[in-house]
C-alpha positions as CSV (number, residue, x, y, z in Angstrom):
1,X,-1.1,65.6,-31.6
2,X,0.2,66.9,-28.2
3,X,2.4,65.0,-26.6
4,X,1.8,64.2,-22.7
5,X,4.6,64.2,-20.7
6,X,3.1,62.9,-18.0
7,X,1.1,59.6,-19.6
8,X,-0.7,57.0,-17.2
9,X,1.2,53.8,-16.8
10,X,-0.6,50.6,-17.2
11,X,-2.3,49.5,-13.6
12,X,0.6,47.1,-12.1
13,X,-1.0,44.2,-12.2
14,X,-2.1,42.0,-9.0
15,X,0.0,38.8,-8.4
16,X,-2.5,35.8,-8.6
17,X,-2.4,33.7,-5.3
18,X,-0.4,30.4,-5.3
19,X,-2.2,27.3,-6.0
20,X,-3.9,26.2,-3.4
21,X,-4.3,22.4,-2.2
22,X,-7.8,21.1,-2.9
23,X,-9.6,19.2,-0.6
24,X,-13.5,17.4,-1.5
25,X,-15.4,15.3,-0.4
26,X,-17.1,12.0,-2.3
27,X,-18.7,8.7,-1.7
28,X,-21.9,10.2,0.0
29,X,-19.5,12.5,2.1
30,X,-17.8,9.3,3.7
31,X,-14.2,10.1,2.2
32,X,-12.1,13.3,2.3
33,X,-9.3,14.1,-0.3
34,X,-6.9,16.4,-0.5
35,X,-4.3,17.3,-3.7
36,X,-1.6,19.9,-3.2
37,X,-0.6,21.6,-5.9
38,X,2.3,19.8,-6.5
39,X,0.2,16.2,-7.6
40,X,0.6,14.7,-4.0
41,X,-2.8,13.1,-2.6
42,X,-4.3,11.9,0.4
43,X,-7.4,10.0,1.2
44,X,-9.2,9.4,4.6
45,X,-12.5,7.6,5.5
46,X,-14.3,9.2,8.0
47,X,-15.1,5.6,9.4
48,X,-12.0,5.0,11.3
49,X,-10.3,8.3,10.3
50,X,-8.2,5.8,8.5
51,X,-5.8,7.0,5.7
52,X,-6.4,4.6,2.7
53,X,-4.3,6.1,0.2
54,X,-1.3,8.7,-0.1
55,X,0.2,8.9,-3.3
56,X,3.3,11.2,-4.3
57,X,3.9,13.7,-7.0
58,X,4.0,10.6,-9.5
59,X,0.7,9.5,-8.6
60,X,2.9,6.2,-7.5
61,X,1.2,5.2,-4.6
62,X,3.1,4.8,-0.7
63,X,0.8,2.6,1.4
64,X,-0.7,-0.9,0.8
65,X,-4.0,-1.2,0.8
66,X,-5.8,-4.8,0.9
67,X,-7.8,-5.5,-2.4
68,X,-10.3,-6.9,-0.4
69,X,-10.6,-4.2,2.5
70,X,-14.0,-3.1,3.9
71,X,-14.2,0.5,2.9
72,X,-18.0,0.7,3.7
73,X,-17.9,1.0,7.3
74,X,-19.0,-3.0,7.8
75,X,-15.4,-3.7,9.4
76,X,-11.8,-2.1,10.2
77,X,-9.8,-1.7,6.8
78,X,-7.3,-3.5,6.0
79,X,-4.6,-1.4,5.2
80,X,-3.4,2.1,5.0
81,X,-3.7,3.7,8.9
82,X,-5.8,2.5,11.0
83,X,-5.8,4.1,14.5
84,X,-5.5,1.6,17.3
85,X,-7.0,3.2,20.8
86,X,-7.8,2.7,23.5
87,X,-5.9,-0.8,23.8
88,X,-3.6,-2.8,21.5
89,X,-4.9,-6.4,20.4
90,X,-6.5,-7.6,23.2
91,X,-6.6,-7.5,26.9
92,X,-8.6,-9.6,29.1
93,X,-5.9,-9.0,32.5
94,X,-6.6,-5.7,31.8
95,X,-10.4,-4.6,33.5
96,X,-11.2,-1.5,32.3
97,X,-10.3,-2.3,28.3
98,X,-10.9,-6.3,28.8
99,X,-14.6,-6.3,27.0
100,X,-13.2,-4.0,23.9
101,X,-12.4,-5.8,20.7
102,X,-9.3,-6.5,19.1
103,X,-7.5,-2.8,19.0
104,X,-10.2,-1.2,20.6
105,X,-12.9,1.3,18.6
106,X,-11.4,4.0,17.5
107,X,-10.4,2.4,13.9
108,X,-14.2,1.1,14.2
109,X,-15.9,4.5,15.1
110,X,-17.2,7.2,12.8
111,X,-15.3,10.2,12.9
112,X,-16.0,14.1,12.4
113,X,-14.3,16.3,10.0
114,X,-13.3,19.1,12.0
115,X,-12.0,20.8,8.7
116,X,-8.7,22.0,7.2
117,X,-5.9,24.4,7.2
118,X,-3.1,24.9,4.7
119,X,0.4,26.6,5.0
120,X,1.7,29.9,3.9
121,X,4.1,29.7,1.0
122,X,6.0,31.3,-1.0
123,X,5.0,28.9,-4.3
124,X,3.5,25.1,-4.5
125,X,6.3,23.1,-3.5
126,X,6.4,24.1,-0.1
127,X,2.7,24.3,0.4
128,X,1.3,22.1,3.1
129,X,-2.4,20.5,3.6
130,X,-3.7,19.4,7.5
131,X,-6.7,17.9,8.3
132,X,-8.7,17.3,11.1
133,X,-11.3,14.5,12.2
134,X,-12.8,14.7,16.3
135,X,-14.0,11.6,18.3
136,X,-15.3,11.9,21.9
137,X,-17.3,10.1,24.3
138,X,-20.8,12.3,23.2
139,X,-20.7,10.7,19.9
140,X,-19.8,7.4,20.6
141,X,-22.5,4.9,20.1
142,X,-24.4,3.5,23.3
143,X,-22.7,-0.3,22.8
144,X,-19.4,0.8,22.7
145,X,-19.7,3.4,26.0
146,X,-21.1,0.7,27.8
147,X,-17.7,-1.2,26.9
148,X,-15.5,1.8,27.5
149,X,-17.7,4.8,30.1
150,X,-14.7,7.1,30.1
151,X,-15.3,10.7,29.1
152,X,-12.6,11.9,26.5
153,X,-11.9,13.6,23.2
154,X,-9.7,12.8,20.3
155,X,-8.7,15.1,17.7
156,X,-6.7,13.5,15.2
157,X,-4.8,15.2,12.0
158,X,-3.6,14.5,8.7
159,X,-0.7,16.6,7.3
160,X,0.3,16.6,3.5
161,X,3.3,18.2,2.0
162,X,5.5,17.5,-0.9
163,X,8.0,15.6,1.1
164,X,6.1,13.4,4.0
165,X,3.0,12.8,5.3
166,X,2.4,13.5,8.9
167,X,0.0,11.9,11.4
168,X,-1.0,13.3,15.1
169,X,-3.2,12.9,17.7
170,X,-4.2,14.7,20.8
171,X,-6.2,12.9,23.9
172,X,-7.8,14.8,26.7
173,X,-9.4,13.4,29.5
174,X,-12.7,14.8,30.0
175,X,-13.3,13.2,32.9
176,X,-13.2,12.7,36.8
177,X,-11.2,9.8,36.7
178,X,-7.8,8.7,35.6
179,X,-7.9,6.6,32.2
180,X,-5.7,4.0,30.7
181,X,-4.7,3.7,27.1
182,X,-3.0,2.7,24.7
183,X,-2.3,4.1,21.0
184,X,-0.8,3.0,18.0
185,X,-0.9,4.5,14.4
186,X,-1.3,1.1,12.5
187,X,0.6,2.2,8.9
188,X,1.2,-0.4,6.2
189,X,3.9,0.4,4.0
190,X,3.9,-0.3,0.4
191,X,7.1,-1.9,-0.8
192,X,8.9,-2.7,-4.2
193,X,7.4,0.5,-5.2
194,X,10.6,1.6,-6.9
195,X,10.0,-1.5,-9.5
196,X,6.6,-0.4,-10.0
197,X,7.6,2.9,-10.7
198,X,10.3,1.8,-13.3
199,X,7.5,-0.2,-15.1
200,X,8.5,-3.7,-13.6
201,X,5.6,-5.8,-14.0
202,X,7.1,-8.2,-11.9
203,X,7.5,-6.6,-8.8
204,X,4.5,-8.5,-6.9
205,X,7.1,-11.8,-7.5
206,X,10.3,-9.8,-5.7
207,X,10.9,-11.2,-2.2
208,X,10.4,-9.2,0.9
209,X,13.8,-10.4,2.5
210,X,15.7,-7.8,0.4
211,X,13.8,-5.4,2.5
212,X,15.7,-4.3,5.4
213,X,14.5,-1.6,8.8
214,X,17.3,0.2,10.1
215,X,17.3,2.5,13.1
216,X,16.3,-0.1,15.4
217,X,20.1,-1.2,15.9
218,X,20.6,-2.8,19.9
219,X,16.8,-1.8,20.7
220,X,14.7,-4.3,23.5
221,X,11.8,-6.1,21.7
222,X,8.8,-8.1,22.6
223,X,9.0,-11.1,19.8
224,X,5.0,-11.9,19.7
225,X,5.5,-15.4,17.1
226,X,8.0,-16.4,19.6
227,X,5.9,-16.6,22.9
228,X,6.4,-13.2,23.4
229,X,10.3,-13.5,24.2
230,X,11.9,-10.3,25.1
231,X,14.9,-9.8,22.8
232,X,17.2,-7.9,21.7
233,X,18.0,-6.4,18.1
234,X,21.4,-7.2,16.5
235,X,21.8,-5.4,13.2
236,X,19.3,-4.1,10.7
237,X,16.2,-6.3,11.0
238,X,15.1,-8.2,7.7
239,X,11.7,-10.1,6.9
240,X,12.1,-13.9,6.4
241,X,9.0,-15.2,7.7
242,X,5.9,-14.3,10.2
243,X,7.0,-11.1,11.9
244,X,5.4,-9.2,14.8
245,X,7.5,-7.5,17.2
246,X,6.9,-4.6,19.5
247,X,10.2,-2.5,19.7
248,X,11.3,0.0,22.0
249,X,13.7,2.2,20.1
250,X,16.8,2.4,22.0
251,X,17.9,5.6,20.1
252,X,14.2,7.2,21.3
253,X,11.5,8.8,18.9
254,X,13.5,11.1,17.5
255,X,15.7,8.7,15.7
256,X,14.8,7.6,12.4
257,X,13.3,4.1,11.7
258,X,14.1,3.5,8.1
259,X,12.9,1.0,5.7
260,X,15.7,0.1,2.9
261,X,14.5,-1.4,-0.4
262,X,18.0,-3.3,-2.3
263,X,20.1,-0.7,0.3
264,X,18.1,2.4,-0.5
265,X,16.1,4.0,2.1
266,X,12.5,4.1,0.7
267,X,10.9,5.3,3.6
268,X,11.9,7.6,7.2
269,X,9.6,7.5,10.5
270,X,10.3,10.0,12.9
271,X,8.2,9.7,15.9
272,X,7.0,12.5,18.9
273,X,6.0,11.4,22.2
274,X,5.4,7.7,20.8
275,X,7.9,5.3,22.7
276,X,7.0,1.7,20.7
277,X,7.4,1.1,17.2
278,X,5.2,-2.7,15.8
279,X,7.2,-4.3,13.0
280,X,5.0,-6.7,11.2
281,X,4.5,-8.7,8.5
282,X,2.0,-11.8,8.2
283,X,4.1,-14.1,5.7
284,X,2.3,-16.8,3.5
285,X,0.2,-18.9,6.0
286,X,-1.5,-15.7,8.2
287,X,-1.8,-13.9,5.0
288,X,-3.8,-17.0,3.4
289,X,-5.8,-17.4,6.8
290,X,-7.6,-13.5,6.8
291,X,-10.0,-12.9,4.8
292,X,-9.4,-9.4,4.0
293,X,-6.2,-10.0,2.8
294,X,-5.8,-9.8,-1.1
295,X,-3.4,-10.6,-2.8
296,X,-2.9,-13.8,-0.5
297,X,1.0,-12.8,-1.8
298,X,0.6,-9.4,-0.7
299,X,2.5,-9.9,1.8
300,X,5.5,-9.6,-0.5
301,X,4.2,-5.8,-1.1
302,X,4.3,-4.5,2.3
303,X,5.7,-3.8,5.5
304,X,3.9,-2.6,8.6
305,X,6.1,0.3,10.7
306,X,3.6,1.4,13.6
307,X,4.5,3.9,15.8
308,X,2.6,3.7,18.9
309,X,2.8,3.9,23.0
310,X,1.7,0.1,23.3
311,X,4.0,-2.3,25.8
312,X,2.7,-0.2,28.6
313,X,-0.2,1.8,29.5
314,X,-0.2,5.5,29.4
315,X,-2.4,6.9,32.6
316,X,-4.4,10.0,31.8
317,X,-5.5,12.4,35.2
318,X,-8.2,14.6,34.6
319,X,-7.8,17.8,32.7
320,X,-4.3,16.4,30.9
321,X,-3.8,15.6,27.4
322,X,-1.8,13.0,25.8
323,X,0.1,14.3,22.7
324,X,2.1,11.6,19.9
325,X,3.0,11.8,16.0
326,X,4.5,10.5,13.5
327,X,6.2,11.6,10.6
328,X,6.8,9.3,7.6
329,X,8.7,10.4,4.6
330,X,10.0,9.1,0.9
């Protein structure tokens, strides 16, 4: 047999590409999901663009979600992220947002999935998922223009990673006018997760007073159970009964809002361009007053941390953009 000095080497052999995050659609193309490689989920309704579910690598689930909410587009869900634009509760002083309903019709309003776009990595766990849904004034429906007859454009995106889940909208003013608005990312937290995730099967009983929000330290707040007082925030800021106050961080955006579980930060929000932050939680006789609030002791469960540009109005000239986001991570 003659021997070949010169004997072909096997054909290097083409590094597969990373996982990539998956992203489908289900319920008659009324929901969007997407899974990064890594086991982290997200799931949005087009009705409301609202987030309904993000769950991390554990599958342990991070927001609270009514078990009665309305996830067929018949109301706004209770729950997860609903998107509050163009006004904040109600404003009847206000004229051009005083015939909208309750937080305005954005969280009400089918959106568009604009589609998706993942990160460049160098392996899964820094892979990244973003999403984006579009409202404007062309697909609004007739009743809610004649409420609102502003022309504008939303686009609003959902970001997944390993670490945090990321929320951010963009507003441009279409029109020839000036507009007036108000925003606010509507996020329920879901708390006494870390019994859950031990196997507790008493964590529904565990009171919400051990939870404490931090980063709020010597802020100015608008105490809504309390006549709408204007206050100010001594020390970390603990859940004992009804709470619903709008904060304005005195630290700004940047600085983290933190919610502590037993003294261990559960959750970080870091916000951009998003002045007010909405601290609420309804307690045991507004929880057993809505409807769409199951379990009537879910209140124990969560903790609203909504980062939003609401004790004012932000004016929009024509041509500009209004840019805000939120980060929240566990």
């Amino acid at each position: 047999m003659v021997d070949r000095r010169n004997k072909p080497m096997a054909l290097a052999t083409t590094p597969g590409l990373p996982p990539q995050p998956q992203v489908n659609f289900s319920h008659a193309n009324s929901r969007v999901t997407a899974v990064l490689p890594t086991g982290e989920s997200v799931v949005i309704l087009l009705y409301g663009a609202t987030v309904i579910s993000w769950k991390n690598c554990f599958g342990l689930e991070r927001l609270w979600l009514s078990d009665a909410a309305k996830l067929d587009g018949s109301k706004a869900v209770r729950g997860g992220i609903p998107l509050v634009f163009p006004v904040f509760g109600t404003a009847p002083d206000h004229a051009a947002t005083s015939k909208l309903p309750q937080h305005g019709f954005a969280r009400n309003s089918r959106w568009e999935f604009l589609g998706k776009s993942s990160s460049e990595s160098a392996g899964p766990s820094d892979t990244s998922v973003k999403l984006d849904f579009g409202l404007s004034s062309n697909t609004l429906e007739d009743s809610v223009k004649s409420l609102w007859p502003y022309n504008f454009s939303i686009i609003y995106s959902v970001t997944l990673s390993p670490e945090s889940l990321s929320t951010s909208i963009v507003i441009t003013n279409d029109g020839a006018e000036p507009i007036d608005f108000q925003v606010l990312m509507h996020t329920y937290l879901r708390v006494n997760s870390s019994a859950e995730e031990n196997g507790e099967t008493n964590a529904r009983q565990q009171d919400i007073s051990q939870i404490q929000v931090t980063g709020l330290e010597g802020s100015e707040y608008v105490d809504k159970v309390d006549a709408a007082k204007t206050k100010s925030q001594s020390g970390a800021v603990t859940i004992t009964g009804e709470t619903d106050r709008v904060y304005t961080p005195a630290k700004g955006p940047s600085h983290a809002v933190a919610v502590a579980e037993e003294g261990e930060a559960v959750f970080t929000v870091v916000r951009d361009n998003l002045k007010d932050v909405v601290v609420w939680n309804p307690w045991t006789d507004k929880a057993a007053g809505m409807g769409d609030f199951e379990p009537k002791d879910g209140f124990k469960n969560m903790i609203c941390i909504e980062a939003g540009s609401v004790r004012d109005w932000v004016n929009l000239d024509p041509g500009d953009a209004f840019e805000g986001a939120q980060t929240i991570s566990d």
